[in-house]
Each structure stands twice: as structure tokens, then as C-alpha cells.
N, C-alpha and C positions, 0 to 999 in steps of 0.2 A: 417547487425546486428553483433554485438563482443559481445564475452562471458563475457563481463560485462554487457551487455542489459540483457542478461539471469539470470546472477548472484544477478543483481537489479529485474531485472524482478519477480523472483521467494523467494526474501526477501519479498518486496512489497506483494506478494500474499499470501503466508506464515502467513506471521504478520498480515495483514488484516483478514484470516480466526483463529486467534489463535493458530499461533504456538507461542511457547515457547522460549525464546533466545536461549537453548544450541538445541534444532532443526534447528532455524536461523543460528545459527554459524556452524553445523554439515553438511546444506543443500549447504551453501556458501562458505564451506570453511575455516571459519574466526575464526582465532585466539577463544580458550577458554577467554569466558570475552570479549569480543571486543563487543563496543556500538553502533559499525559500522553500521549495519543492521536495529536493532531498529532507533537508530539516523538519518540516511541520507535516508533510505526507506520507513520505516513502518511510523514514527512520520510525516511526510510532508504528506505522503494520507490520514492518519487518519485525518488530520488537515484541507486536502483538503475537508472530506467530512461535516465539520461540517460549510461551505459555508451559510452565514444567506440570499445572496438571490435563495436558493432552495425553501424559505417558499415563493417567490411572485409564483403567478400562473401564467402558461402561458398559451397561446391560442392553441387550437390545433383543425383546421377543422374539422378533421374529427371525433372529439367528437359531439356528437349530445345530448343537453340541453334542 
């Protein structure tokens, strides 16, 4: 692991739970103003979770119907 896994790692998680850019920038590091954070981390998993096939259903055994 490199302290850019961490530094991505904890934008991502960050921005996913509501922080604010200048906590983004202040937790990372990163330049006052830098879109860094938002743009390359936060914006790609937000996007990831809005996936249109989470709505199909899947099968799971060990549910009982």
C-alpha cells in the first residue's frame, strides 16, 4: 500500500460521508482550491453508486420466500 492509497482512500471516504472540500483539502493535504479530491475521488464513487443494475434483483439461497 503507498500513501497515495491512503490519501485516495480517505478523500473517497470523506466526500462520500459529507465532508466539505476545504476538510478534503485540509485532510489530503491539497492545495487551498484544488478540485483534486472532489474530481478524481469523491465524483467517480458517487457515480459508481448510482449503477441502474443494483435495481435488478438478485438470487440469494439463503433467503427463504
Amino acid at each position: 500500500m503507498s500513501s497515495h492509497s491512503l490519501r485516495a482512500g480517505g478523500a473517497t471516504d470523506l466526500g462520500m460521508n459529507g465532508a466539505t472540500d476545504e476538510e478534503l483539502e485540509e485532510a489530503g493535504r491539497w492545495k487551498k482550491g484544488s478540485r483534486i479530491p472532489r474530481e478524481r475521488y469523491v465524483r467517480p464513487a458517487q457515480d459508481a453508486s448510482k449503477d441502474p443494475f443494483k435495481k435488478v434483483p438478485m438470487h440469494d439461497p439463503e433467503t427463504k420466500t
